[in-house]
PADRENPA-511688 format. One line per 8 residues: number of its first residue (from 0); their letters; for each residue x, y, z of N, C-alpha, C, CB. Coordinates in steps of 0.05 Angstrom, whole numbers, always signed. Each point is the difference from the previous one (the first is absolute). Glycine has a CB too. Example, Ala and Ser with C-alpha at 12.3 -4.5 7.8 and 13.67 -1.06 7.14 Angstrom:
! residues 2
0	as	+264 -114 +156 -18 +24 +0 +18 +24 +0 -38 -23 +25 ~ +31 +44 -39 +16 +24 +1 -15 +22 +14 +24 -13 -43
END
This chain:
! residues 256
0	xxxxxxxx	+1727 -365 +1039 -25 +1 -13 +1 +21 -22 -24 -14 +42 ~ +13 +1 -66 +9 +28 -24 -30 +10 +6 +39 -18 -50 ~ -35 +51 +37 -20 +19 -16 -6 +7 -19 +6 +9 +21 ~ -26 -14 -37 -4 +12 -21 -1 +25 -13 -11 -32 +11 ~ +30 +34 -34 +3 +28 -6 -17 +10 -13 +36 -3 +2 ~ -51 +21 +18 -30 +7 -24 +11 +23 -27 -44 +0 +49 ~ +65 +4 -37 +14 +24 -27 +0 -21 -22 +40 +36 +27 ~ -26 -47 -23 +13 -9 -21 -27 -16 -18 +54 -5 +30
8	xxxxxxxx	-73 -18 -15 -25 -11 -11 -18 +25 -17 +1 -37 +43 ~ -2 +56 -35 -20 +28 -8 +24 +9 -27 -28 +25 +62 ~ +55 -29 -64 +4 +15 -34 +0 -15 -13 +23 +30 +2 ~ -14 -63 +15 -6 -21 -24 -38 +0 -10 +50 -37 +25 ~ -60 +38 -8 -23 +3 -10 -20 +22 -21 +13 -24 +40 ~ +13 +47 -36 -7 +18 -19 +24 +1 -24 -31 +26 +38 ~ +39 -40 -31 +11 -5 -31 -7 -18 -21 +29 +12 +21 ~ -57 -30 +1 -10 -24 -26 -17 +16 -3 +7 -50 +7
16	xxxxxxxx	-25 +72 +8 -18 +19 -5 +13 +14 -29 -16 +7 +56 ~ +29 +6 -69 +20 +6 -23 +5 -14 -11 +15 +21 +12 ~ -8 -53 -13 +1 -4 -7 -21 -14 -25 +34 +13 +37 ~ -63 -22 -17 -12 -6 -10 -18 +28 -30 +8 -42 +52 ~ -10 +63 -29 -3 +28 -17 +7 -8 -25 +12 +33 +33 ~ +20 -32 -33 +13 -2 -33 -4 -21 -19 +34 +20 +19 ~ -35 -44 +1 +3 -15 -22 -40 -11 -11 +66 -19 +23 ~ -79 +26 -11 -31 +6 -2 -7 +16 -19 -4 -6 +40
24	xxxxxxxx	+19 +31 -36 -5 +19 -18 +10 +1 -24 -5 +19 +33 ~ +19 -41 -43 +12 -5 -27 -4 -24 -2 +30 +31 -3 ~ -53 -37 +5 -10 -25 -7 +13 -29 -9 -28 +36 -8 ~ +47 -29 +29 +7 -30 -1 -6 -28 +5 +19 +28 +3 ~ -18 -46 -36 -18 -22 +9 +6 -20 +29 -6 +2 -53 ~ -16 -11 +56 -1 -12 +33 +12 -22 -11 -44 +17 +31 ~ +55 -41 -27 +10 -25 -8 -11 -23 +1 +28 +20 +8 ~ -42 -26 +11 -1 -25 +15 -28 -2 +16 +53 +0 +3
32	xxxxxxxx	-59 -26 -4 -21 -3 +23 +15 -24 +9 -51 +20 -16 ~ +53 -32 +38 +19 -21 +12 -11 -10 +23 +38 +21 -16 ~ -44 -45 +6 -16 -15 +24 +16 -20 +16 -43 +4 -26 ~ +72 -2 +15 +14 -13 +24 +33 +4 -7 -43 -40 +12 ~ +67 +29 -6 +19 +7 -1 +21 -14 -20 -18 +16 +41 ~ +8 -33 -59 +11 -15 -19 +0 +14 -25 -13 -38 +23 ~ -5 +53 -30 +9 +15 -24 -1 +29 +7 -17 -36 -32 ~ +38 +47 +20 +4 +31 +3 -21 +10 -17 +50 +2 +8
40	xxxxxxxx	-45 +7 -27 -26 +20 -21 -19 -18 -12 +32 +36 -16 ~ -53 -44 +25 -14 -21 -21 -16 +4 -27 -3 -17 +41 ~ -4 +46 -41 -11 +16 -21 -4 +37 +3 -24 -51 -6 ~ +35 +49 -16 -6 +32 -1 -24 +13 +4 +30 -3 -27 ~ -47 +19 +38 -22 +10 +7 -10 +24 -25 +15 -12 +54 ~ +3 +25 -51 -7 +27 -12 +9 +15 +20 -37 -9 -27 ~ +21 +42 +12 +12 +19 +17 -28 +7 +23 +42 +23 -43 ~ -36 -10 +62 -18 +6 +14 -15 +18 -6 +22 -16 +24
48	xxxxxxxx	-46 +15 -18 -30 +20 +1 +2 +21 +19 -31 -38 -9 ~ +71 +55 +16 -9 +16 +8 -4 +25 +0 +7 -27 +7 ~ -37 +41 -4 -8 +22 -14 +15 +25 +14 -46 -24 -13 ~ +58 +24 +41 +8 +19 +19 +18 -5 +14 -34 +12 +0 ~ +54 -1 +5 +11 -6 +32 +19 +22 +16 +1 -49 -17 ~ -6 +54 +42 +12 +25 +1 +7 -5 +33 -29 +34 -44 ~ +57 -29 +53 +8 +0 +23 +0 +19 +13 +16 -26 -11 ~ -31 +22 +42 -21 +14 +19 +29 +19 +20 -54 -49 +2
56	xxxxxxxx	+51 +75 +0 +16 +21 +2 -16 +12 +24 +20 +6 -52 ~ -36 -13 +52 -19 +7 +24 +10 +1 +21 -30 -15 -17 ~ +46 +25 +36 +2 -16 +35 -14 -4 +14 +25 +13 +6 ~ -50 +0 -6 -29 -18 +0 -14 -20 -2 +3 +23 -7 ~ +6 -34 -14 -19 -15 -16 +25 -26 +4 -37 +41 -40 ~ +62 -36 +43 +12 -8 -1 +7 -20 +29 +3 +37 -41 ~ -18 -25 +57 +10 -6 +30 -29 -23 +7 +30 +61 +18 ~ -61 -52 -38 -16 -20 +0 +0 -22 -11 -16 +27 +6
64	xxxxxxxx	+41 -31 -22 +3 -35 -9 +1 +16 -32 -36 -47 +44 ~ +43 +58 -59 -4 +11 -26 +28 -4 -15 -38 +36 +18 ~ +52 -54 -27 +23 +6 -20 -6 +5 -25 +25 -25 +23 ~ -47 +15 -39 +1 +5 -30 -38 +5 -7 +56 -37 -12 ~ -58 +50 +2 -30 +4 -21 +7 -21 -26 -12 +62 +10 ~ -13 -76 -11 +2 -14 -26 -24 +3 -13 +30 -30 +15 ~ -34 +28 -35 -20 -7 -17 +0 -22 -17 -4 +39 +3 ~ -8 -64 -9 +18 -26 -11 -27 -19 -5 +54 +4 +32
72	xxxxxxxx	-72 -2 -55 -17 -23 +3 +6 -30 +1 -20 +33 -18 ~ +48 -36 +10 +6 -30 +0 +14 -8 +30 +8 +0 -56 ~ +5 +25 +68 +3 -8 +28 -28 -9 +20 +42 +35 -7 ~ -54 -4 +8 -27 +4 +8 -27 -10 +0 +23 +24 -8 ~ -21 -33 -29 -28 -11 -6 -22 +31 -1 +12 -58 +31 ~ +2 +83 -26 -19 +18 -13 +20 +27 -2 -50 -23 +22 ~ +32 +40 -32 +10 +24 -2 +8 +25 +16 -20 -20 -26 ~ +15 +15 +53 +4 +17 +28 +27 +5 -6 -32 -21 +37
80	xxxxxxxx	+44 +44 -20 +27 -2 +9 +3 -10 +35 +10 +41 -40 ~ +6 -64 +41 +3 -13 +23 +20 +14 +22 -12 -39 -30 ~ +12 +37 +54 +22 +15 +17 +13 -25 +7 -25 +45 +21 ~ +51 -49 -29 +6 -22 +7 +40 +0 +20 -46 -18 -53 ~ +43 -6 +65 +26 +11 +27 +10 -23 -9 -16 +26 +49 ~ +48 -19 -70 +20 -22 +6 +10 -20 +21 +5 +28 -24 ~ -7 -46 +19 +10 -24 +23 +25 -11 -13 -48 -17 +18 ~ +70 +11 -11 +25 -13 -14 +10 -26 +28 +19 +56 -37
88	xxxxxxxx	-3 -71 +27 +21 -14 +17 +24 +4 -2 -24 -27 +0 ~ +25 +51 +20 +30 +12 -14 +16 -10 +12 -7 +39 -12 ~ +1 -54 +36 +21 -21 +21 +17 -23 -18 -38 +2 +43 ~ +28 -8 -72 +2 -18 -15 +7 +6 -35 -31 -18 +41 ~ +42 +40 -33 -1 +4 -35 +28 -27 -2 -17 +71 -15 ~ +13 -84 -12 +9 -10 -18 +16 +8 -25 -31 -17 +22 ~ +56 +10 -29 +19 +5 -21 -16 -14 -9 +45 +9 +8 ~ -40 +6 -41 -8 -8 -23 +10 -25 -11 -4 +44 -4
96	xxxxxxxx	+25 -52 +6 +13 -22 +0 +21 -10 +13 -17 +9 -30 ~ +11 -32 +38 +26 -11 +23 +24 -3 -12 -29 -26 +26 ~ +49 +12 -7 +16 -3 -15 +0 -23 -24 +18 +23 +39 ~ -28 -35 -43 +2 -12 -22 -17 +6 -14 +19 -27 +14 ~ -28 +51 -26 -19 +8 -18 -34 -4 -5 +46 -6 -14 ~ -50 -7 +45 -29 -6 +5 -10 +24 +13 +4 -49 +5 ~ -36 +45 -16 -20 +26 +22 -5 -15 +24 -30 +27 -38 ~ +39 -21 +59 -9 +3 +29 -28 -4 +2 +35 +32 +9
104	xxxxxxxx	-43 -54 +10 -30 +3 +9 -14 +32 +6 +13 -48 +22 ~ -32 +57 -11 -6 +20 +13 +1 -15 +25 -26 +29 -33 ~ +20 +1 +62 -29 -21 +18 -7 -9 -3 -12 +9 +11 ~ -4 -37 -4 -18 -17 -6 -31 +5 +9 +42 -28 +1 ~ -32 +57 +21 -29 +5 +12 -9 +37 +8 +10 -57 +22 ~ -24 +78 -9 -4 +15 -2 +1 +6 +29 -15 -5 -45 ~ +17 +21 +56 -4 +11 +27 -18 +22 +8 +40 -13 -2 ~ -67 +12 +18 -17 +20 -6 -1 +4 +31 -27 -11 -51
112	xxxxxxxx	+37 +40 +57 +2 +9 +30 -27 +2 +14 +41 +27 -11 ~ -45 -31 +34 -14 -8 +17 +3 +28 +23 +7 -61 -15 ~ +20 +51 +36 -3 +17 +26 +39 +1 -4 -59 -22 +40 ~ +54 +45 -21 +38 -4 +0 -1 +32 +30 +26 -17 -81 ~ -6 +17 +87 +13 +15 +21 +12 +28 -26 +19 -53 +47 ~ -24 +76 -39 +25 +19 -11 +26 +0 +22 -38 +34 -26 ~ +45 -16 +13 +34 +5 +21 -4 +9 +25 +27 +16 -37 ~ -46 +1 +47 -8 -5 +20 -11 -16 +23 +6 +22 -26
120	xxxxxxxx	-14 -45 +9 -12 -21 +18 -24 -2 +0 +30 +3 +26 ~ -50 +20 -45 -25 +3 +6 -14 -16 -32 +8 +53 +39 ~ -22 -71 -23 -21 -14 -15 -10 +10 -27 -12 -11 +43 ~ +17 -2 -71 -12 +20 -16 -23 -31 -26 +59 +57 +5 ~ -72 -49 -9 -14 -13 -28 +20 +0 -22 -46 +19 +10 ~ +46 -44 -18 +21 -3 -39 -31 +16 -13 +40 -70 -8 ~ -16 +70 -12 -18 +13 -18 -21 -14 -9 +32 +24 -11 ~ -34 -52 +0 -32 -11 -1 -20 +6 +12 +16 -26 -6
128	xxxxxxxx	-13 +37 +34 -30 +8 +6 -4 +21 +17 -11 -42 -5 ~ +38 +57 +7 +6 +35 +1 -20 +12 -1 +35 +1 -18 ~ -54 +10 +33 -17 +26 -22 +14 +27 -6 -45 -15 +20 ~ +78 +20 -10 +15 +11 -12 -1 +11 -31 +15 -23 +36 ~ -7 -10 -42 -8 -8 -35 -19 -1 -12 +23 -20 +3 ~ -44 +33 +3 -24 +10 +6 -10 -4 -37 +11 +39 +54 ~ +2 -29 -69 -2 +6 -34 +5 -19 -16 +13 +38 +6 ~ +5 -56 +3 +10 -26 -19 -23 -7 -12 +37 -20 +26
136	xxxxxxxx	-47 +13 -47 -13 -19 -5 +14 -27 -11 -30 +37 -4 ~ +56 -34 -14 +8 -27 -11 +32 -2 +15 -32 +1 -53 ~ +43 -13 +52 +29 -12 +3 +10 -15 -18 -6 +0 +37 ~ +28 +18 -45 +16 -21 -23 +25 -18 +20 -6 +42 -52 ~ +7 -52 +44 +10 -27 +29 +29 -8 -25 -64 -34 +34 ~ +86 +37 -25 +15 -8 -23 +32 -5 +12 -35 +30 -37 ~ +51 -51 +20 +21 -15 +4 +18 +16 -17 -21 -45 +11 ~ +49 +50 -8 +18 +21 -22 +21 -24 -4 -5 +60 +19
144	xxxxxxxx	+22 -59 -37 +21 -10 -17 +24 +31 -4 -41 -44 -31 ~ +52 +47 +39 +32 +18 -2 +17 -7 -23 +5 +2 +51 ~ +9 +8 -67 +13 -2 -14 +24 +8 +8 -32 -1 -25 ~ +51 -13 +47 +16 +4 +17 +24 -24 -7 -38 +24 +35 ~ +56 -21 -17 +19 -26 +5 -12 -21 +17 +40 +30 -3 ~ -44 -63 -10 -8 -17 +25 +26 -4 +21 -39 -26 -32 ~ +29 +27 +57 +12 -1 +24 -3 -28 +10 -9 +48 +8 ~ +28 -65 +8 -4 -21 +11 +6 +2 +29 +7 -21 -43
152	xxxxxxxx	-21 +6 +66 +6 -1 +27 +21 -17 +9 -42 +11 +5 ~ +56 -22 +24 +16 -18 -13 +3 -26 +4 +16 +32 -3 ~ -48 -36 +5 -15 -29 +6 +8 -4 -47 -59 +8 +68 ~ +51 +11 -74 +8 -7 -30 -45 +10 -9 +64 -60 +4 ~ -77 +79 +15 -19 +6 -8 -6 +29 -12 -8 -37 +29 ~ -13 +39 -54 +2 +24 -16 -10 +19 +25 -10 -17 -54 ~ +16 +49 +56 -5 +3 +23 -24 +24 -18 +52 -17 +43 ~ -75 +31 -28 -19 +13 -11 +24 +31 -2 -58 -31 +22
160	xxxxxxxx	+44 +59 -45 +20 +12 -1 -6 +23 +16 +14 -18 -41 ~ -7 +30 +53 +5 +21 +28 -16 +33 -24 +69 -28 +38 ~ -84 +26 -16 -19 +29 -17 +18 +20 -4 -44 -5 +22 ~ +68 +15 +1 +20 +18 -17 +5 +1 -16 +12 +1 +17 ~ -12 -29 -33 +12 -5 -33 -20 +6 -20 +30 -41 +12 ~ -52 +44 -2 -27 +12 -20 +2 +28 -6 -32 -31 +22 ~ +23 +29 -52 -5 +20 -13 -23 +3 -16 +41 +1 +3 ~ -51 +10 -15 -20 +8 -27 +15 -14 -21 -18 +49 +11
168	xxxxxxxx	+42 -44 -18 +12 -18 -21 +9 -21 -1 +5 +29 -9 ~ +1 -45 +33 +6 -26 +1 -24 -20 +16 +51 +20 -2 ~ -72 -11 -7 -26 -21 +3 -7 -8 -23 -19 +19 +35 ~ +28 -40 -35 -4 -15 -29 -28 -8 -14 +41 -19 +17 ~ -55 +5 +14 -30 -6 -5 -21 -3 +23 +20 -21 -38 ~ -33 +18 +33 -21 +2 +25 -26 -24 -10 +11 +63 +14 ~ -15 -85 +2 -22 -5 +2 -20 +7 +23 +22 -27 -26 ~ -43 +28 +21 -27 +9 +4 -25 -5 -2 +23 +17 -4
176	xxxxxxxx	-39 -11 +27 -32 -11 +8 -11 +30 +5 +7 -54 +28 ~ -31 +51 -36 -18 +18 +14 -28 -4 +14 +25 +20 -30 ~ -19 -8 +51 -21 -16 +27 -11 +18 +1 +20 -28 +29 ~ -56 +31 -25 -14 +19 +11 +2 +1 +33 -28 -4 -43 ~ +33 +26 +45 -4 -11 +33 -19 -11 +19 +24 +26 -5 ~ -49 -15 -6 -25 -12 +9 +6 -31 -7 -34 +44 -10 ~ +41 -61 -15 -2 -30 +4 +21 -7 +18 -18 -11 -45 ~ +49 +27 +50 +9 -7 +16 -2 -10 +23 +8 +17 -23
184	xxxxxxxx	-26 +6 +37 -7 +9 +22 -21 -28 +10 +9 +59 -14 ~ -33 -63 -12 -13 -22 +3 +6 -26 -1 -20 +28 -11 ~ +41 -34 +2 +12 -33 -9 +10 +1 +39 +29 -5 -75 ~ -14 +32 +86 +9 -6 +27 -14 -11 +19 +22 +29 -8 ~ -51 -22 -4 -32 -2 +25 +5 -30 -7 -49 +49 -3 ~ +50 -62 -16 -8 -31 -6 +22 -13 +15 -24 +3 -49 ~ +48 +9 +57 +17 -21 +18 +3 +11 +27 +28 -17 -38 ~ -44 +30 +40 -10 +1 +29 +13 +33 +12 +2 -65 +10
192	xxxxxxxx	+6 +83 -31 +12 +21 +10 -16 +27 -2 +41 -25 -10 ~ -49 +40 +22 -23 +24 -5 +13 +33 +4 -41 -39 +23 ~ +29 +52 -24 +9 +26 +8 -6 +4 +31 -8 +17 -48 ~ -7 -24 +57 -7 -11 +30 +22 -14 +23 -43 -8 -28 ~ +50 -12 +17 +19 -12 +13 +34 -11 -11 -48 -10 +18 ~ +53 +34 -37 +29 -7 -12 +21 +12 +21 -15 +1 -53 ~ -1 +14 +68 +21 +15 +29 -7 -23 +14 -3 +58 +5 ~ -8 -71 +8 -3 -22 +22 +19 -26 -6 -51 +15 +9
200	xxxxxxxx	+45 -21 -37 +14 -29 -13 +31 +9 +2 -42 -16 -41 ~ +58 +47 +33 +26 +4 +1 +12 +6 +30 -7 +18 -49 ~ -4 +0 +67 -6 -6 +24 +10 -29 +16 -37 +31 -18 ~ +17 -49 +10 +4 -27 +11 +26 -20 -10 -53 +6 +2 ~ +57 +4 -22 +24 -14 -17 +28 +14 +18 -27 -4 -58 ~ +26 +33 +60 +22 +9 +13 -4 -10 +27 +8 +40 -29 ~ -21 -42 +42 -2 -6 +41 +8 -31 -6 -51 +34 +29 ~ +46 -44 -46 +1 -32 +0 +34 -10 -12 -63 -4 -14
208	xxxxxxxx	+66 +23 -6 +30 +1 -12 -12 -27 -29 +45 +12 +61 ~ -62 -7 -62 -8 -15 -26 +3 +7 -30 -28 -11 +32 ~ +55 -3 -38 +5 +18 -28 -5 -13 -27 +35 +21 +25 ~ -60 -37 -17 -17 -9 -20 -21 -15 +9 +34 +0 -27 ~ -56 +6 +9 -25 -15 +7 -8 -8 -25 -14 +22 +40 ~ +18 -50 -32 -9 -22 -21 -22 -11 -16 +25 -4 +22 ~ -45 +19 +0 -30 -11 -7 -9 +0 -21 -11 +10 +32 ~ +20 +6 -47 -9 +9 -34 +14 -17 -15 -6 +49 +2
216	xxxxxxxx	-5 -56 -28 +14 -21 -17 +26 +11 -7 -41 -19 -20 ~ +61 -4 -2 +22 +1 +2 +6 +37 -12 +5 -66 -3 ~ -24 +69 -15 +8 +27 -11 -3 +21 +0 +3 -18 -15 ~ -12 +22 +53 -4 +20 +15 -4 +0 +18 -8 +11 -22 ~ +25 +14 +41 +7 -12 +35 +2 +33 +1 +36 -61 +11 ~ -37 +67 +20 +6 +18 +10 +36 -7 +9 -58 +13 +13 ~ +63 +12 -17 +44 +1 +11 +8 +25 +20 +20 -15 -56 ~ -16 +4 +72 +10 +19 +30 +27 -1 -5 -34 -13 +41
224	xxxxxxxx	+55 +43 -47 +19 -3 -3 +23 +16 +23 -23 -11 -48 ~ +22 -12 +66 +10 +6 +27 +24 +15 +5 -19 -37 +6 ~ +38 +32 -33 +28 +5 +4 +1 +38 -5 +18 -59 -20 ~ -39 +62 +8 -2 +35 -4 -9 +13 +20 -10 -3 -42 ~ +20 +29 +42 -10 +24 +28 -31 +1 -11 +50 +39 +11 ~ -62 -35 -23 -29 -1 -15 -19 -13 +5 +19 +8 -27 ~ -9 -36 +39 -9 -19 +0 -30 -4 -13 +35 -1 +35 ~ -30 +0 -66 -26 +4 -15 -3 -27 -13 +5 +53 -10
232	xxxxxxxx	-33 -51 +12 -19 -27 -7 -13 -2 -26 -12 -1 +44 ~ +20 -14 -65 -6 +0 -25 -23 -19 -6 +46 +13 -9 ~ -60 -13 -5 -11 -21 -20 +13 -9 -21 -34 +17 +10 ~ +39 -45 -13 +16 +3 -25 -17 -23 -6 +52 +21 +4 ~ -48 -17 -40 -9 -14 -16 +12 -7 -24 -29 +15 +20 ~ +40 -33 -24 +3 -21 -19 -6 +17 -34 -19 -45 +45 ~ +43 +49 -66 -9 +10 -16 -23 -16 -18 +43 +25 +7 ~ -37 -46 -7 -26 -25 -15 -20 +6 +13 +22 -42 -8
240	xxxxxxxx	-21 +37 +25 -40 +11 +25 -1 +35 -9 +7 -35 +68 ~ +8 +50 -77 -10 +34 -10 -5 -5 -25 +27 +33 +25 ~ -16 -58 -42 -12 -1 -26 -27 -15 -9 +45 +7 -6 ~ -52 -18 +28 -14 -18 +0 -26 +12 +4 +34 -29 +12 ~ -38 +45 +13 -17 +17 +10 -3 +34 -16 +14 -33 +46 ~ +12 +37 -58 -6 +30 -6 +8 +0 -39 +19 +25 +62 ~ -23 -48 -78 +18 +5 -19 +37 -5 -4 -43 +29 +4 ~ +44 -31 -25 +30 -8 -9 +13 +24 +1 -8 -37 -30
248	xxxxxxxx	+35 +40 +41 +25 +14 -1 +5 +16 -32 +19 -41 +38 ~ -1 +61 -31 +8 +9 -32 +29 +12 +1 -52 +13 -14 ~ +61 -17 +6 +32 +10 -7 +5 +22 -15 +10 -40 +0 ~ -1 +58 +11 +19 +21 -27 +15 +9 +2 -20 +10 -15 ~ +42 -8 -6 +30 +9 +5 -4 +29 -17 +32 -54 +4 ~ -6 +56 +13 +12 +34 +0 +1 +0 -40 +44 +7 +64 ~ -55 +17 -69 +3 +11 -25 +29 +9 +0 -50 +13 -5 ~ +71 -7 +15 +27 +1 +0 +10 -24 -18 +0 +24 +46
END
């Protein structure tokens, strides 16, 4: 049974935290809005509306769900500065190009934690509905591209690239959503998941060994992932159903 390395998930995650810092803060244009996987860049956007951004140093603030301060009316829709907690799929980063000179799909979908075991064995809340994370208000929810060597398995499949191999300088690009957590939180009530009973529903999935429940349409299911010491219970959702429900995706590559 593997474990997840929370080391290793926490620098990759603060290195898209930096990364995004830099390449935000030099206004680099965003690329793309992409409503499905046939065309790579369909139009240039411009540069982004953003007025602020500053990565949270706090261990405080930091431990309540806090990676970055933003200020951003075109993210936002106003002028506040937002507290907002990186989300990545770092299980899945993607070479920039395979071997034959194509971009790699992303994920096709998002993973939003629910319940999970620590190393102890003791029961803990994912961060969706943590009051740990008490501060989050937004989540940037986002897929990475590496500017690495593509690797093959030896079925002859691209294999995702191993977060060791991550850096600040070899993240090529990042697409990206931004979710309030409140609609998050509310789109979960509409398929039947609450803050009330997301411990009972993960609960019942582990005593039952149920490592999926189907009841939700095709582009969103709960995932019990048995094979981990953690044994943590996701929501996942379908990147088309986050664009659908929260807005279109946005892309931006490394100013490097």
């Amino acid at each position: 049974m593997q474990f997840n390395n929370f080391s290793n998930d926490l620098k990759a995650e603060d290195l898209v935290t930096d990364w995004f810092t830099k390449n935000f803060s030099n206004k680099k244009p965003f690329l793309t809005k992409r409503d499905d996987y046939t065309h790579y860049y369909e139009k240039q956007v411009g540069e982004p509306s953003i007025e602020k951004i500053e990565k949270v140093t706090d261990a405080s603030l930091q431990e309540k769900g806090v990676d970055l301060l933003i200020t951003s009316k075109q993210l936002f829709g106003d002028e506040k500065e937002h507290k907002v907690d990186i989300k990545s799929a770092i299980n899945y980063i993607k070479p920039v190009r395979d071997a034959n000179g194509n971009r790699p799909n992303s994920l096709p979908t998002f993973a939003f934690e629910l319940y999970f075991k620590n190393g102890y064995g003791n029961e803990r809340d994912g961060w969706l509905y943590s009051e740990k994370y008490c501060d989050t208000e937004y989540y940037i929810v986002s897929w990475l591209w590496a500017n690495v060597q593509p690797e093959y398995d030896p079925k002859g499949f691209l294999k995702n690239v191993e977060i060791e191999k991550l850096n600040i300088e070899n993240i090529a690009e990042i697409e990206f959503l931004v979710i309030e957590k409140k609609r998050i939180q509310e789109h979960a009530t509409k398929i039947g998941i609450t803050k009330e009973n997301f411990r009972d529903i993960s609960k019942e999935m582990w005593k039952n060994n149920i490592t999926k429940k189907p009841e939700y349409d095709a582009d969103e299911y709960l995932r019990y992932s048995n094979t981990l010491m953690e044994k943590p219970v996701y929501l996942i959702i379908k990147k088309k159903k986050l664009r659908k429900v929260f807005g279109n995706t946005w892309i931006i590559q490394s100013i490097n």
